[in-house]
LOTOR-562371 format. One record per residue: z, y, x of N, C-alpha, C, O in turn. Coordinates in steps of 0.05 Angstrom, whole numbers, padded with zeros to 5 digits, always signed. Layout:
# LOTOR-562371
ZYXZYXZYXZYX ...
# end
This chain:
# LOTOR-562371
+00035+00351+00301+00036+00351+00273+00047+00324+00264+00033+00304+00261 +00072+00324+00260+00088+00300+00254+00081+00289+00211+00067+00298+00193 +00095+00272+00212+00086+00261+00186+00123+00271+00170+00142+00277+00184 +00122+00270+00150+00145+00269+00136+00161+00249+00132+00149+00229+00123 +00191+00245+00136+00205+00219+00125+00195+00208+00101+00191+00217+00079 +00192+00182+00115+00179+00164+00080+00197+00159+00061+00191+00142+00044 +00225+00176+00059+00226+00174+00037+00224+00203+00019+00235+00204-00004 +00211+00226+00029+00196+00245+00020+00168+00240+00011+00155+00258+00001 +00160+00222+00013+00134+00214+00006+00129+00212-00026+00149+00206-00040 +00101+00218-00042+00125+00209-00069+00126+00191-00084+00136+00194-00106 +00113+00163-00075+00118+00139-00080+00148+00124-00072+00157+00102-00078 +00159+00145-00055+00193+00144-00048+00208+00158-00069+00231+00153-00074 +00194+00176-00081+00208+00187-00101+00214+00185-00120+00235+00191-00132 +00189+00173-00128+00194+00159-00160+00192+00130-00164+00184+00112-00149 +00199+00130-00187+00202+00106-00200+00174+00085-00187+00151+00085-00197 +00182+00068-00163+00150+00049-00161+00141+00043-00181+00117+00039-00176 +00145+00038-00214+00126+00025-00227+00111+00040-00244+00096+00030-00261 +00115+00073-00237+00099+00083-00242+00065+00075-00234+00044+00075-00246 +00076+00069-00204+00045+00073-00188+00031+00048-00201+00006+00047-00199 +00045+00027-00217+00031+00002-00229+00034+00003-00259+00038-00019-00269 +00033+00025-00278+00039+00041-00303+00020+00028-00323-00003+00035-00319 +00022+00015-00339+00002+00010-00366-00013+00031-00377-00038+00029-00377 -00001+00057-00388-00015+00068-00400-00027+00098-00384-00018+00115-00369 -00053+00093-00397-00070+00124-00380-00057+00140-00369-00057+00145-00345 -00040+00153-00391-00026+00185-00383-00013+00181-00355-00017+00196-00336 +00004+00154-00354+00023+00159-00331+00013+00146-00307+00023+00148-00284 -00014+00129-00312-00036+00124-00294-00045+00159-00278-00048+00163-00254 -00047+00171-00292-00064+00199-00284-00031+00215-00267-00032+00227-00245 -00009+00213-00281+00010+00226-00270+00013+00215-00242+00012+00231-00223 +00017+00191-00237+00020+00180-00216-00004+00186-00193+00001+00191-00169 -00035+00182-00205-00047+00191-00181-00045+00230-00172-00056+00239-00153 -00030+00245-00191-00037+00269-00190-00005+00267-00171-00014+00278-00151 +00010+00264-00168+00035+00270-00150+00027+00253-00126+00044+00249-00109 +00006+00244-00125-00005+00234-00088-00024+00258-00088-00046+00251-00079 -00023+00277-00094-00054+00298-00085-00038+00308-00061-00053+00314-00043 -00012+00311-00055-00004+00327-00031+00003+00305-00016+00023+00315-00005 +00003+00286-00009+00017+00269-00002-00002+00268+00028-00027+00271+00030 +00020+00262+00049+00004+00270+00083-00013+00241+00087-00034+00240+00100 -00002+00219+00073-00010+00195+00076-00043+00187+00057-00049+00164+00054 -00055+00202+00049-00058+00193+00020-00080+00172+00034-00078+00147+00034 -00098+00184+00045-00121+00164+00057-00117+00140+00074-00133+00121+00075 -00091+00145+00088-00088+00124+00100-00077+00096+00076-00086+00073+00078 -00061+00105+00058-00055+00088+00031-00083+00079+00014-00088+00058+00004 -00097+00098+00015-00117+00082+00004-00139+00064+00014-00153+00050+00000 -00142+00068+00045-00155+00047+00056-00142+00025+00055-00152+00005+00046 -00117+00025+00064-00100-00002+00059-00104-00022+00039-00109-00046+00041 -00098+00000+00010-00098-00017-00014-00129-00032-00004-00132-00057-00001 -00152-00012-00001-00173-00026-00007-00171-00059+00016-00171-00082+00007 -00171-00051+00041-00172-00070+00063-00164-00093+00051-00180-00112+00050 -00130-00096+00037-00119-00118+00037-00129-00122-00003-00116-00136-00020 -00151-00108-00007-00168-00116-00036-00141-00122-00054-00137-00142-00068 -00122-00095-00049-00108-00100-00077-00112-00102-00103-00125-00084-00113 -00102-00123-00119-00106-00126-00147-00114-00108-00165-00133-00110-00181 -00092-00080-00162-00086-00059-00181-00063-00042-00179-00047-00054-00165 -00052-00016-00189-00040+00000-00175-00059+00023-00165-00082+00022-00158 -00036+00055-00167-00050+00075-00157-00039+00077-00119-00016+00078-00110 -00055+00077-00111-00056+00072-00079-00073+00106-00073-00095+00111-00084 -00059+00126-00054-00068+00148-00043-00083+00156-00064-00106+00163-00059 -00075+00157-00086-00084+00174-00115-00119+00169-00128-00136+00181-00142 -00116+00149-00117-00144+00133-00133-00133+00109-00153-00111+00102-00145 -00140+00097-00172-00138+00077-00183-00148+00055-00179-00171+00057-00189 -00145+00032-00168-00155+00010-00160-00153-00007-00178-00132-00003-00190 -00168-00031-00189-00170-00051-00191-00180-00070-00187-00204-00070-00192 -00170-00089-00177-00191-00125-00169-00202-00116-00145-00226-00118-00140 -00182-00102-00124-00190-00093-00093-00215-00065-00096-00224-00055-00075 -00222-00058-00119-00246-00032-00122-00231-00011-00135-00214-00016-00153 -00240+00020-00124-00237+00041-00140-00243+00043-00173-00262+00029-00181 -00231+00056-00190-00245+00059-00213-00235+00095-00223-00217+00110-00215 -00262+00099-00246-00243+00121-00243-00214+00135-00269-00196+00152-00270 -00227+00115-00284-00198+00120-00313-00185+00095-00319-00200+00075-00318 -00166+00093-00323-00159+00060-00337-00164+00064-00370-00161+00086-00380 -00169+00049-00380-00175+00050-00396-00150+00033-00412-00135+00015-00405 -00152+00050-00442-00124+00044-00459-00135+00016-00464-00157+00006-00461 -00107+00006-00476-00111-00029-00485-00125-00024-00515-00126-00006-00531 -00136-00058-00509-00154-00062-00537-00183-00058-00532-00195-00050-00512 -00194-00066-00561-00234-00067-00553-00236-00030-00557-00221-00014-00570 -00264-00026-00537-00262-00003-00546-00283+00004-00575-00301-00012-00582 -00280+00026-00589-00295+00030-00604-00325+00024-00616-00339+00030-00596 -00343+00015-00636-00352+00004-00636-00389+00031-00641-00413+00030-00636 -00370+00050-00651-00386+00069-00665-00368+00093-00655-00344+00089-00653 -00379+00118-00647-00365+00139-00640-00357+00150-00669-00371+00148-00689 -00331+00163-00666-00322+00178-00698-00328+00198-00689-00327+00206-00666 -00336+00212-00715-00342+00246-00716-00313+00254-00714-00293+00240-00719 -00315+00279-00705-00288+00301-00706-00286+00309-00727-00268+00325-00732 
# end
């Protein structure tokens, strides 16, 4: 069971700064195009090992070398929930 050329992988495919993206949406796009990915676990022990900063690594979101699980949009968050 061989691995795929890394540049089929799809951090070869797209744009790298996706995987380091500001906003939520393309935070979530980027870990959802590593769900097939042959590598994903081995990418994400890495990130963790070498306690990367931040960045989606094997479709988790990391920051400050730890998993998290949403990024959260810029700015304070709310102070009072709004009704719908």
């Amino acid at each position: 069971m061989g691995l795929r050329p890394a540049a089929s992988l799809p951090c070869h495919e797209h744009p790298a700064d996706l995987w380091f993206a500001e906003l939520p949406e393309q935070v979530e796009a980027a870990k959802a195009l590593c769900t097939d990915c042959p590598i994903r676990q081995q990418c994400l022990a890495g990130a963790l090992e070498r306690a990367e900063p931040w960045g989606v690594w094997g479709g988790q979101l990391v920051l400050s070398g730890v998993v998290v699980a949403r990024k959260r949009p810029r700015g304070r968050p709310r102070k009072n929930d709004v009704a719908a």
